[in-house]
C-alpha positions as CSV (number, residue, x, y, z in Angstrom):
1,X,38.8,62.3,-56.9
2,X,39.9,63.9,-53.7
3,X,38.2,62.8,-50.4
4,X,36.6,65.2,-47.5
5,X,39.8,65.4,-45.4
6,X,42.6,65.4,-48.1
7,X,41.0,68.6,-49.5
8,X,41.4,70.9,-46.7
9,X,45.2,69.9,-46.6
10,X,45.3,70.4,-50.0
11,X,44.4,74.2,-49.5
12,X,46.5,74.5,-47.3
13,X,49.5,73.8,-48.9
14,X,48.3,75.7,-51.4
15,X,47.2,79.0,-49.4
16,X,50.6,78.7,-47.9
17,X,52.6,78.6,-50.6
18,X,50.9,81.3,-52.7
19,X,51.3,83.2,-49.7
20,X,55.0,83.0,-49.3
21,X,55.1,83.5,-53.2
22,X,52.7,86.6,-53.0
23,X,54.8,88.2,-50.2
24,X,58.0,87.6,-52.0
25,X,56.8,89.4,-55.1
26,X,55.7,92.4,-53.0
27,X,59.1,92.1,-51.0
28,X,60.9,92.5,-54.5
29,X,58.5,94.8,-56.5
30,X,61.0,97.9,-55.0
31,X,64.2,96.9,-55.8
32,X,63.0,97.1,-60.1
33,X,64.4,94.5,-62.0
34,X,66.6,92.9,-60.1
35,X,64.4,92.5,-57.5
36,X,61.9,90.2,-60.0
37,X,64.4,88.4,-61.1
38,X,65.9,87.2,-57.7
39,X,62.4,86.8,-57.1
40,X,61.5,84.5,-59.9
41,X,65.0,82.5,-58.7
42,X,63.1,81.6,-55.6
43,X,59.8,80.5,-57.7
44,X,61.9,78.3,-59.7
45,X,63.6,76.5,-56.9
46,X,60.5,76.0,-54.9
47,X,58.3,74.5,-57.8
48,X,59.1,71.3,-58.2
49,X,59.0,70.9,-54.2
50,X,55.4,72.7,-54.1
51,X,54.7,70.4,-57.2
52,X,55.3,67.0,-56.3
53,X,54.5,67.2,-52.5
54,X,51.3,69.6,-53.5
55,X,50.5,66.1,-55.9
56,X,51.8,63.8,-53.5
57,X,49.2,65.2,-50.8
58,X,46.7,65.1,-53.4
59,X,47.2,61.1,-54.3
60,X,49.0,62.0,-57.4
61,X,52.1,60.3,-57.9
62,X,54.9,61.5,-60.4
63,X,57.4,58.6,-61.2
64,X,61.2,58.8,-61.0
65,X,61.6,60.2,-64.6
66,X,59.3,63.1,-63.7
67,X,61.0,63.8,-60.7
68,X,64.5,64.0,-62.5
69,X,63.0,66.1,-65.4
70,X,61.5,68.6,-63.0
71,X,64.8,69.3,-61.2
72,X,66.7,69.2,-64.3
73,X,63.8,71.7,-65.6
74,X,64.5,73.8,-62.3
75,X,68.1,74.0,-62.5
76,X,68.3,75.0,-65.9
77,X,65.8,77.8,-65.5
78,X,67.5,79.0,-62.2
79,X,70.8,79.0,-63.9
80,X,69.4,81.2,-66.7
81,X,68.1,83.6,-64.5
82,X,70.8,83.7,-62.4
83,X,72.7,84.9,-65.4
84,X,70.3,87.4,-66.3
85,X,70.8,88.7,-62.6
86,X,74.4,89.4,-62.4
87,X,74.2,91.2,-66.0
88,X,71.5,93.2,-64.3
89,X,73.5,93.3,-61.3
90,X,76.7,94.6,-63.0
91,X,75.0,97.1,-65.0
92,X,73.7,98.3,-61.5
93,X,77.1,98.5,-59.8
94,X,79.1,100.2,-63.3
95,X,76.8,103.0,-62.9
96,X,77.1,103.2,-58.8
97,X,80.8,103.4,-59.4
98,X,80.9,105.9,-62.1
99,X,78.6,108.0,-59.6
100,X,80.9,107.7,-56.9
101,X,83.7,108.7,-59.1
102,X,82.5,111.7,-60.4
103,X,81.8,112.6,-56.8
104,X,85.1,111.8,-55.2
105,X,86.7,113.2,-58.7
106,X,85.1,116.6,-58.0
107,X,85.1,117.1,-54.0
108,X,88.5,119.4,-53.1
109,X,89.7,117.2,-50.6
110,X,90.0,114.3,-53.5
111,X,93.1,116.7,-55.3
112,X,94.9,117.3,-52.0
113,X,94.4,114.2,-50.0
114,X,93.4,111.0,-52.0
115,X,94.0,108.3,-49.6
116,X,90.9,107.1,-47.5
117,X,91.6,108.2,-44.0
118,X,90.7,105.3,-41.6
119,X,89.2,106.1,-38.3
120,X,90.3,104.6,-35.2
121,X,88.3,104.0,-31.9
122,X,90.3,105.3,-28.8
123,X,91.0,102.2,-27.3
124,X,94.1,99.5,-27.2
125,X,94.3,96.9,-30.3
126,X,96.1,93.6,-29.4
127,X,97.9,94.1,-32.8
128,X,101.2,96.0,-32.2
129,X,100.8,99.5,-33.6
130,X,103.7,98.4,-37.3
131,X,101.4,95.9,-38.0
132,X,98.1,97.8,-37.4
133,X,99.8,100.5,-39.9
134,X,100.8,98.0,-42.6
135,X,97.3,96.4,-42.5
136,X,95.9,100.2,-42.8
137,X,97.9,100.8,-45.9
138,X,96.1,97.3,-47.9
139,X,93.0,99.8,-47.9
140,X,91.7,101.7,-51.2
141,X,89.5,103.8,-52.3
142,X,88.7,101.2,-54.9
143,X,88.7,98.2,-52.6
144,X,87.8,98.4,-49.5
145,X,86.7,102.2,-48.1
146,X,87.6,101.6,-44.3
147,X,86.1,104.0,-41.5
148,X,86.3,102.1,-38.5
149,X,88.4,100.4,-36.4
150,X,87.5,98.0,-33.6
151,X,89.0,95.6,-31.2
152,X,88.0,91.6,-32.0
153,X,89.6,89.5,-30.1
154,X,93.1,89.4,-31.3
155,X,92.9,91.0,-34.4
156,X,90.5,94.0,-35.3
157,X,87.2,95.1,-37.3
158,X,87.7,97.4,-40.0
159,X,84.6,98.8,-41.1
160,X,83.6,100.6,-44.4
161,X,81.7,100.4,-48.0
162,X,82.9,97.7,-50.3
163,X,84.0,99.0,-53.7
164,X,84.1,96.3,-56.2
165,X,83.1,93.0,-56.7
166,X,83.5,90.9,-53.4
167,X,85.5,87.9,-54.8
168,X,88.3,90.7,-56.6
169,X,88.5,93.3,-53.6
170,X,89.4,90.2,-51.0
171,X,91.6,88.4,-53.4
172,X,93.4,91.9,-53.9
173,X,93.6,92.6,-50.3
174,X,94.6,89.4,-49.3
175,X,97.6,89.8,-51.7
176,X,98.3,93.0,-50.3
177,X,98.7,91.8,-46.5
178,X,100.6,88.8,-47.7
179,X,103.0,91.5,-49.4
180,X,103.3,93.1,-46.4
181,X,103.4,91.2,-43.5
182,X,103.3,87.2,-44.7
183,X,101.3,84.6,-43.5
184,X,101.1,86.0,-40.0
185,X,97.6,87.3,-40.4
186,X,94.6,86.0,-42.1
187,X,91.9,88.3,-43.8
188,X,88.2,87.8,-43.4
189,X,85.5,89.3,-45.7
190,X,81.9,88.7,-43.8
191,X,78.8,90.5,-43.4
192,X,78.5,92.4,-40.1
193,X,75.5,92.0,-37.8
194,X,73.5,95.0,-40.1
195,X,74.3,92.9,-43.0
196,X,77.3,95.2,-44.4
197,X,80.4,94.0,-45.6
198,X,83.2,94.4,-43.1
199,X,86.9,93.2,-43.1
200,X,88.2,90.9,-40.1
201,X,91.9,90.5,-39.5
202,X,93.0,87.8,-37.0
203,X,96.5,86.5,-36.4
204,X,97.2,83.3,-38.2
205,X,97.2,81.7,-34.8
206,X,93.7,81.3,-34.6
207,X,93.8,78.6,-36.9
208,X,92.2,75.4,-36.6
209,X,94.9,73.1,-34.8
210,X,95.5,69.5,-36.3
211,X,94.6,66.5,-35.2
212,X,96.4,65.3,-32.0
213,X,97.7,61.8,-31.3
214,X,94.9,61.3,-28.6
215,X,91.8,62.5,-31.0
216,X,93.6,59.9,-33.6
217,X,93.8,57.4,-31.4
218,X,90.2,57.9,-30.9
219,X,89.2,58.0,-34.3
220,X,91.0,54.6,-34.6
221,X,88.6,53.2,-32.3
222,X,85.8,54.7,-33.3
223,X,86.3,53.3,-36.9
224,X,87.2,49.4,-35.4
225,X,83.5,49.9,-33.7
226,X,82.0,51.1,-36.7
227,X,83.6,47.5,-38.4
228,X,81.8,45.7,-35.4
229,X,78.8,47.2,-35.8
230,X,78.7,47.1,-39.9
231,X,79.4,43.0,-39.1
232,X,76.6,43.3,-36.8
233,X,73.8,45.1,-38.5
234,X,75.0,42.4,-41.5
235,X,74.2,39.3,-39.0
236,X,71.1,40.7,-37.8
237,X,69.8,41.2,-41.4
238,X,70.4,37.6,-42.1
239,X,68.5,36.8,-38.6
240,X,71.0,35.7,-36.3
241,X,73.4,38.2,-33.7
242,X,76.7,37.7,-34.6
243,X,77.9,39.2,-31.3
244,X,76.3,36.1,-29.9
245,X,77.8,33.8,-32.8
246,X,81.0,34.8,-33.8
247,X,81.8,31.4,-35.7
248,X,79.3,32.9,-38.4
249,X,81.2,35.8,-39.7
250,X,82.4,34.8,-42.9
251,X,78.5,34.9,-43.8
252,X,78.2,38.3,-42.9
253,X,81.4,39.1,-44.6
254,X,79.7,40.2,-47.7
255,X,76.7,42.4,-46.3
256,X,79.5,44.4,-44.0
257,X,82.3,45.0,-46.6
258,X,79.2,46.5,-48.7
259,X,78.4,49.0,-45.9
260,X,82.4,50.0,-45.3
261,X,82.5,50.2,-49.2
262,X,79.8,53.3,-48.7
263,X,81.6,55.0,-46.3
264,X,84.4,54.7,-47.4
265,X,83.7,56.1,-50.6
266,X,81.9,59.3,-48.9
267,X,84.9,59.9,-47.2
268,X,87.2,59.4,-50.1
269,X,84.8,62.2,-52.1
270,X,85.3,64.7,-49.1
271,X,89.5,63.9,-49.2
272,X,90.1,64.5,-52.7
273,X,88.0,67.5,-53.2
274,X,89.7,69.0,-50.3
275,X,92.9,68.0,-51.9
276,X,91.9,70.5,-55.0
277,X,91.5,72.9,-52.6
278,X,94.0,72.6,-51.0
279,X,92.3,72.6,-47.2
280,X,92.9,70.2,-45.1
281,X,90.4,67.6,-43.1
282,X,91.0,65.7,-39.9
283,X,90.9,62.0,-39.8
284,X,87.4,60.5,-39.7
285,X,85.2,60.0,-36.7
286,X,82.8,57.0,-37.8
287,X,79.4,57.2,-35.6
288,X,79.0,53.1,-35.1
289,X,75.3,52.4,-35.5
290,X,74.1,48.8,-34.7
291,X,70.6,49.6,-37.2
292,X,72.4,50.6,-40.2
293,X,76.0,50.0,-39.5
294,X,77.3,53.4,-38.9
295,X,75.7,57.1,-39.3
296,X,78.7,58.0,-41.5
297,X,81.7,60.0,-40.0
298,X,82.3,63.6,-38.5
299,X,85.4,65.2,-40.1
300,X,86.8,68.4,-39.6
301,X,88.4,71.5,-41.3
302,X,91.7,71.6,-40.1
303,X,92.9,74.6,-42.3
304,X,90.7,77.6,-43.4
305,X,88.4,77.5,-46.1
306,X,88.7,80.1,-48.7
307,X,85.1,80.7,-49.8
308,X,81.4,79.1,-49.5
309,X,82.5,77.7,-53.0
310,X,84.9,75.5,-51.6
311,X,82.7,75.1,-48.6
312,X,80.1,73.4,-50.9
313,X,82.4,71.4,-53.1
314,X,84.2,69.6,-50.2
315,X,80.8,69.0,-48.6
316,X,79.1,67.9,-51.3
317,X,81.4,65.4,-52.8
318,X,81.3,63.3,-50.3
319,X,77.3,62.4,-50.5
320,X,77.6,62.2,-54.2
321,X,80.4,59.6,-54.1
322,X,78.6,57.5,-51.7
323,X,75.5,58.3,-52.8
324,X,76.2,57.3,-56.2
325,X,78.0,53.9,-54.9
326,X,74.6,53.0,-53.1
327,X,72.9,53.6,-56.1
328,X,74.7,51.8,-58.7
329,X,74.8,48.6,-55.8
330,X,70.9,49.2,-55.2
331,X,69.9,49.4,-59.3
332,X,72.2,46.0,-59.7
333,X,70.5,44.5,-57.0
334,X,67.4,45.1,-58.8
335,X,68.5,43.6,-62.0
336,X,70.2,40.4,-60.4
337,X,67.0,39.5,-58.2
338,X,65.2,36.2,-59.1
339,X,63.3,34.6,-57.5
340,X,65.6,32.3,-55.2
341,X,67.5,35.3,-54.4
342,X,69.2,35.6,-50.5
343,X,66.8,38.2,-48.9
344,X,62.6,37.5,-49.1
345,X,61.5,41.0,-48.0
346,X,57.8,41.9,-47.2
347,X,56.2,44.1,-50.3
348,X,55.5,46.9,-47.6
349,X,59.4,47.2,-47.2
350,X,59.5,48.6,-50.7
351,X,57.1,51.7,-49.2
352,X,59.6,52.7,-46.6
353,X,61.2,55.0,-49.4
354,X,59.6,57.3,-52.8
355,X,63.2,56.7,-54.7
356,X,63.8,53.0,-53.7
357,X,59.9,51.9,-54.2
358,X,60.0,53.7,-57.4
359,X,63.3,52.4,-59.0
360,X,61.6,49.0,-57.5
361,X,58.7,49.2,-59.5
362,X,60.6,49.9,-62.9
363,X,62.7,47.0,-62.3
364,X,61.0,44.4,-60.7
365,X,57.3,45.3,-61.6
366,X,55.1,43.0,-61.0
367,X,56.7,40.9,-58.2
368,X,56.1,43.7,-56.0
369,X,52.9,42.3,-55.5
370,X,53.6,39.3,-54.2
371,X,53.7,39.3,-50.2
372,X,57.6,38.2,-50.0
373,X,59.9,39.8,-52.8
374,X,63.0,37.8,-53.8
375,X,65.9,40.5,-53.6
376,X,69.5,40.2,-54.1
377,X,72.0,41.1,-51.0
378,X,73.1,44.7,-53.4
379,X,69.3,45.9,-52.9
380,X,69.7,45.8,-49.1
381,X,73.2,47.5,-49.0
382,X,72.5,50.1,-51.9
383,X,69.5,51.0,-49.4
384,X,71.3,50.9,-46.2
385,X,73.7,53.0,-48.0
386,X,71.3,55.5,-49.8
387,X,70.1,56.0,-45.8
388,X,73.7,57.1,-44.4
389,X,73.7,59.7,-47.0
390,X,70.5,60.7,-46.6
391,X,70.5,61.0,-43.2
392,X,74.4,63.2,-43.9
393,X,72.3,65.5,-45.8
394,X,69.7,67.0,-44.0
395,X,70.6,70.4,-43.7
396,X,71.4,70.7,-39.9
397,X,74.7,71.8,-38.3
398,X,77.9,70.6,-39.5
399,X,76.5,67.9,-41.5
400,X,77.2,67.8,-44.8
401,X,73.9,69.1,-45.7
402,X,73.9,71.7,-43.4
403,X,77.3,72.9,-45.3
404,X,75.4,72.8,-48.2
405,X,73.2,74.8,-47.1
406,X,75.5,77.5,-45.4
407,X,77.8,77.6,-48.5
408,X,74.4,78.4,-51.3
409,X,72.3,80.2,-48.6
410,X,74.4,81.9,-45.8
411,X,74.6,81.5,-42.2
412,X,71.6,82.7,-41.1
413,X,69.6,80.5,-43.4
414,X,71.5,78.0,-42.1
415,X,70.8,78.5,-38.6
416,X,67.2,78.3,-39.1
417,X,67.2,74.8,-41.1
418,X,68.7,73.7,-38.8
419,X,66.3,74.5,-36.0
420,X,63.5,73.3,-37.9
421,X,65.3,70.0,-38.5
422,X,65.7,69.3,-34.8
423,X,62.1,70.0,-34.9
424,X,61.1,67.6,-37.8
425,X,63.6,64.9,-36.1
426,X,61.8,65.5,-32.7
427,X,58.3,64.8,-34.1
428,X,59.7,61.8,-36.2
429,X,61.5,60.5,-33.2
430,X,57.9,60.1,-31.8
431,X,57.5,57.0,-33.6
432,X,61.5,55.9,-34.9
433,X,64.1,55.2,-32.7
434,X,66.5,56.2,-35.8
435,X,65.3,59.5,-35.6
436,X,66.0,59.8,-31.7
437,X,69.5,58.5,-31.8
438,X,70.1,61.0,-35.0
439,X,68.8,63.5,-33.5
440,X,70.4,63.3,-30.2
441,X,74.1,62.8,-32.0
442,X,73.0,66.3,-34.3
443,X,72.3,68.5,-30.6
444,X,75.5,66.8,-28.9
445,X,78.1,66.9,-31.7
446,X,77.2,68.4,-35.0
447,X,74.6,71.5,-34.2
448,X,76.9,74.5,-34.2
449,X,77.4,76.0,-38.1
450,X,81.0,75.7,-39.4
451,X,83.0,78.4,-38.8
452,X,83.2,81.1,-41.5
453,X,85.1,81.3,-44.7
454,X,88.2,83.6,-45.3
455,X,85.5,85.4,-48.2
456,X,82.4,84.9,-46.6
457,X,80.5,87.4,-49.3
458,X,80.9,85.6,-52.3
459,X,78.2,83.0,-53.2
460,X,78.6,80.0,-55.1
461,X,77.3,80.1,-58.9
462,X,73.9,79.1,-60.0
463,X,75.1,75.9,-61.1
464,X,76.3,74.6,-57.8
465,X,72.9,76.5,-56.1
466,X,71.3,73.5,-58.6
467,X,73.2,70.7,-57.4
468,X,72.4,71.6,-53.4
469,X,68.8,72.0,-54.9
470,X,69.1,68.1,-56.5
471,X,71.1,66.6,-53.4
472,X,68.4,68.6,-51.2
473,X,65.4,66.6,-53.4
474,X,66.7,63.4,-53.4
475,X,67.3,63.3,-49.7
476,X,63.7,63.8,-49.0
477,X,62.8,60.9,-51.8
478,X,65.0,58.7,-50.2
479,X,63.7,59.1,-46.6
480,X,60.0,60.3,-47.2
481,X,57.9,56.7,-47.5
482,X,55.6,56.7,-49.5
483,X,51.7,56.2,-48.3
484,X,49.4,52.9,-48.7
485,X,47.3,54.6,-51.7
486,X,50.0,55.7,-53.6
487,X,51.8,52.2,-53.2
488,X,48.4,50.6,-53.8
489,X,48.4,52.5,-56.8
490,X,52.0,51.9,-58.6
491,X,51.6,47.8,-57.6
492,X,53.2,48.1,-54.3
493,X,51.8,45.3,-52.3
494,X,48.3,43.4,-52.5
C-alpha cells in the first residue's frame, strides 16, 4: 500500500507526535486532575491535524465532509472538557481560598491591622504621590494582595498574589480607580516575566493616538492602488494587461468589483464587531497586489482593547465575513459552470488547493478530467478571495491570524508561530514569488504582536478556542495543494 520512501515519513510523523503527546502526559501527571484534563484539551485539538496530515502523508485522502466532521467532533469534545476543567478548577481555588482565610482569620495582625500593607521600592514614581495613594487604596485582600511597587515608564508595577477569578478582581479594580480618579489612568492585568499576575497602571495618555490627516490621506491612496491593481490582476486573468489597454476596462469590470466585494466585506466584519465593543480601528491600509489584487488591508487599534475575548472577536470576524463571501461566490461558480463557460482552466489548477479541488470534485465531478475545465468567472474570484483570507490568517504578527492566535494562546505562543511562519514562508518563497512578497510585507509591517489587552489574564472560552481551531484548519486546506496521487485518485486530471 505504502511505498519504500513514504514509510519512513510516515514514522516520523508518527514518532513525533506520540512524542509530544507522551511528554505532555508526563508534564501533566503532577498537577492531578486538572493537569489530565488540560492535557487531554491539547489531544483533542491536535487530532484531527495529526489525523488528516498523518493520512494525507500516507496517500489517504479524507473528503470535505470528513474534514468538517472531524473539527466539529474536536470542538465539541474540547468544549466539554474545557467545562469539566473550570469545575475542576473552581473546586481547586474554593478550597485555596477558604485556606487562606482561615489563615489570615487566625494570624494576630489580621484583628488589629486588616488592610494589605503595600511595599514601596525607594525610588521616585512619575505618578504624583495623591494619585499613587488613591491607586493604593483600589487594593484588597480579596482582589488584588499588592507587595510591590515599581517604576514603568509613566505609571508603576504593583506586584502581589491574585485573589479571585481574573476577569472579577480587574473588572472590580478597574471600577475602583475609575471611582477614584476617572479616566486619567488605565489598569492593566498581565502576567509578569515569571508568569505571575501583576497589575500595571499607566496614565491614559499612553493611548493609541487616532489616525492623522497625513496617514488618511495615505490610506486613500493606498486603497485607489489597491482598485488599480484589482482591475489589473482582472485583465491579466482574461489574458490581456489592462495597464497597457485601458479601452478594455468595462471587461474587467466584473472580475475586479468581485475582488473589492471580498475585501470589503473582511473589513466590514472587523468594523462592526469592533463597534460591539466598543474599540475603535483606524482607517484601512489595503496592500495592492498585482497577483491576486490586494493582500487585504492592515488596520489598527486605535482605542484599548479590553480582553483577548474581544481581541479574538474583532480579529476573527473579519476572515469569516470574507471568507464566507469567497465561499458562497466560489460554490455558485461551481453550480453555474457549463461547458461554454468564460474561464477554460487547466485540470491541474484544481490541485493548487485541498478545499477548492475538493468542493470541485463534488460539484463538477467528472469534468475534472478533462484537460481544460469550463468554469464560471465566481470560481476564479471565490478562489482569489478564499487566498486573501488565507494568506490574513496565518498566525504571524499582527495578522488577523496571529490575533487569533495571541487572544486563545497568549503572547508567547504567539511569538513563536510567528517565527516559525517566517520560516515556513522562507522555505516556500524558494519556489513562489507570493510567498516572498508575503513574507517580506509580514517582517516589514506586520511582525511585532499587538500590544496587550487592559485584562491580559483572562482567556477566551472553549467555544471561541474552537473557532480559532476551524479558521486555523481551513487556512491550511485552502493553501496546502494537494499532491499528483491524491488528485489522481479523486479524478483530478488524466
Amino acid at each position: 500500500m505504502f511505498t519504500s520512501s513514504e514509510t519512513p515519513i510516515i514514522g516520523t510523523i508518527l514518532l513525533v507526535a506520540l512524542g509530544i503527546l507522551g511528554w505532555g502526559f508526563y508534564r501533566a501527571r503532577p498537577f492531578g486532575r486538572l493537569g489530565i484534563l488540560a492535557w487531554l484539551q491539547s489531544v483533542v485539538l491536535m487530532a484531527p491535524w495529526l489525523l488528516f496530515f498523518g493520512l494525507f502523508a500516507a496517500g489517504i485522502y479524507i473528503n470535505i465532509v470528513g474534514i468538517l466532521f472531524l473539527v466539529v467532533a474536536s470542538a465539541g469534545l474540547y468544549i466539554f472538557l474545557g467545562r469539566q476543567l473550570r469545575a475542576a478548577g473552581q473546586d481547586a481555588i474554593l478550597r485555596q481560598r477558604a485556606t487562606q482565610r482561615l489563615a489570615t482569620d487566625s494570624s494576630p495582625q489580621a484583628e488589629n491591622n486588616p488592610q494589605p500593607v503595600i511595599g514601596l521600592q525607594v525610588e521616585v514614581l512619575p505618578i504624583p504621590e495623591e494619585d499613587l495613594s488613591a491607586i493604593k487604596g483600589i487594593f484588597g485582600i480579596d482582589t488584588f494582595f499588592a507587595t510591590e511597587t515599581i517604576a514603568y515608564q509613566e505609571g508603576a508595577i504593583f506586584k502581589g498574589n491574585l485573589r479571585g477569578e481574573p476577569e472579577e478582581v480587574f473588572n472590580r479594580l478597574t471600577a475602583s480607580l475609575k471611582e477614584r480618579l476617572g479616566d486619567r489612568y488605565r489598569l492593566f492585568l498581565v502576567e509578569n516575566t515569571d508568569g505571575k499576575p501583576v497589575v500595571i497602571v499607566l496614565p491614559s495618555s499612553n493611548e493609541p493616538r487616532p489616525t492623522t490627516l497625513p496617514q488618511k490621506a495615505f490610506a486613500g491612496i493606498l486603497a485607489i492602488a489597491t482598485i488599480g491593481t484589482s482591475f489589473e490582476t482582472a485583465g491579466l486573468l482574461l489574458n490581456f494587461d489592462l495597464f497597457a489597454n485601458p479601452a478594455r476596462l468595462t471587461e474587467a469590470l466584473p472580475i475586479s468589483a468581485g475582488i473589492l466585494t471580498v475585501l470589503v466585506a473582511h473589513e466590514i466584519g472587523h468594523w462592526l464587531l469592533a463597534r460591539r465593543h466598543q474599540v475603535r480601528l483606524s482607517w484601512p491600509f489595503f496592500l495592492p497586489a498585482v497577483q491576486i489584487g490586494s493582500f487585504g488591508a492592515i488596520t489598527r487599534f486605535e482605542s484599548l482593547i479590553p480582553n483577548r475575548k474581544v481581541l479574538f472577536d474583532i480579529s476573527l470576524a473579519g476572515p469569516a465575513v470574507g471568507g464566507i463571501v469567497s465561499l458562497l461566490m466560489l460554490i455558485v461558480g461551481l453550480l453555474l459552470s457549463h461547458p461554454g463557460s468564460l474561464f477554460q482552466l487547466p485540470n491541474q489548477f484544481f490541485q493548487g488547493s485541498i478545499l477548492v479541488g475538493s468542493l470541485a470534485r463534488v460539484v463538477l465531478g467528472s469534468a475534472l478530467q478533462s484537460p481544460l475545465v469550463n468554469v464560471h468567472p465566481l470560481v476564479v474570484i471565490g478562489w482569489l478571495g478564499l487566498v486573501i483570507t488565507a494568506l490574513n490568517l496565518m498566525p504571524a504578527g499582527q495578522l488577523d491570524g496571529g490575533r487569533i492566535v495571541q487572544a486563545i494562546y497568549g503572547r508567547k505562543t504567539a511569538g513563536r508561530a510567528t517565527f516559525a511562519t517566517l520560516i515556513l514562508l522562507g522555505l516556500v518563497a524558494l519556489g513562489n514569488s507570493l510567498a516572498l512578497y508575503w513574507a517580506i510585507v509580514i517582517i516589514f509591517l506586520q511582525r511585532n504582536l499587538e500590544r496587550p489587552s487592559l485584562n491580559e489574564i483572562s482567556e477566551p472560552d472553549d467555544a471561541r478556542a474552537a473557532l480559532g481551531l476551524l479558521a486555523l484548519f481551513l487556512m491550511i486546506t485552502i493553501l496546502l495543494p494537494l499532491t499528483p496521487a491524491l488528485a489522481g485518485r479523486l479524478g483530478i486530471g488524466s
